[in-house]
N, C-alpha and C positions, 0 to 999 in steps of 0.2 A: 605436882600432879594436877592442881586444881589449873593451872597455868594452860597446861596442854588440853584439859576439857573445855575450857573456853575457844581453844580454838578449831575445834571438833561443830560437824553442823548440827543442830538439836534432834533433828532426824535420827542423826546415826548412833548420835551418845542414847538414847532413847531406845534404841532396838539393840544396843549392845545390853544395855543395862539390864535390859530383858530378860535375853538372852541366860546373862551371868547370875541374875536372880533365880533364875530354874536348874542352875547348876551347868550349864553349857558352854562352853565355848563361843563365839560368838563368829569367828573367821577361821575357813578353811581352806587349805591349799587344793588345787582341782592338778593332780597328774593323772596323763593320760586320758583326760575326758571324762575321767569320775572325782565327784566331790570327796575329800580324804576325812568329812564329816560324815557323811551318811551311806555312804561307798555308793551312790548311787549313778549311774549315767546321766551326764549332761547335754541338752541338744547342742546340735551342732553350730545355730546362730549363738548360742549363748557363749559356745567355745571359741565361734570368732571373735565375738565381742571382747572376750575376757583376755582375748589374745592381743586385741587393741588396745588393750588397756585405756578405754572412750571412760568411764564411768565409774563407779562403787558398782559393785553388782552380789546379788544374792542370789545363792540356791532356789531354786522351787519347792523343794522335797525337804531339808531340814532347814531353812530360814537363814544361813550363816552367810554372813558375806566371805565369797570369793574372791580369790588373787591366784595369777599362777604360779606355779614352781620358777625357782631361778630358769634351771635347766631350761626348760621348755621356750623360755624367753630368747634364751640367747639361739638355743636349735632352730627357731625360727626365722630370724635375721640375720645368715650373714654377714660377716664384716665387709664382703667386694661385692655382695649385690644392694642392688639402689631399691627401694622402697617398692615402686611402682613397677613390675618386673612389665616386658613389652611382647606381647604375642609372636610368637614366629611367622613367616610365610608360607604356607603349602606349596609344596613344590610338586611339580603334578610333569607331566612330559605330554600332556596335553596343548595343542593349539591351541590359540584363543578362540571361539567360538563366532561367527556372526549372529547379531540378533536374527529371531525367524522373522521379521518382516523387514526387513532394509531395503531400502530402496532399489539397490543392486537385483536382491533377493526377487523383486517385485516384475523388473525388465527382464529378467530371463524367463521366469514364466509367462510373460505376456498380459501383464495384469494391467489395468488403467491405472496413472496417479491420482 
């Protein structure tokens, strides 16, 4: 056990130990957008965060480091889409428009260049 605190960063052994000194838990699973520690709603940056799995992260409201559900991981990622998904095209049945001053635009009214 002592093997695997060592390789924990002192930070986080530090606020776990806390944590477990007050009788708590120290990590909760977050389904659905709410921490399964404090049932409380999570913002929505922190749910993408936690969704990128970028960082260690904690609650605001009870202190417990975050992680999410299996589930919610895999629901996210499909296996046939790529990472970076790419915006679609509008499809409009609109002409392209000319700019209002084009040159064109300028010799039909009579305008000086």
């Amino acid at each position: 056990m002592e093997s695997l605190r060592a390789k924990i960063p002192l930070g986080v052994l530090t606020h776990h130990d806390r944590q477990r000194s007050r009788g708590r838990q120290s990590v909760a699973e977050v389904r659905h957008g709410v921490c399964s520690g404090c049932h409380m709603s999570l913002p929505t940056g922190l749910q993408a965060e936690i969704q990128r799995e970028s960082t260690l992260l904690e609650c605001k409201t009870c202190g417990r480091f975050i992680f999410p559900t299996k589930e919610a991981v895999e629901s996210q990622l499909p296996a046939n889409v790529s990472q970076s998904p790419k915006r679609a095209k509008k499809v409009t049945n609109e002409r392209p428009r000319k700019p209002a001053f084009s040159p064109s635009h300028r010799r039909e009214r009579g305008c000086k260049p």
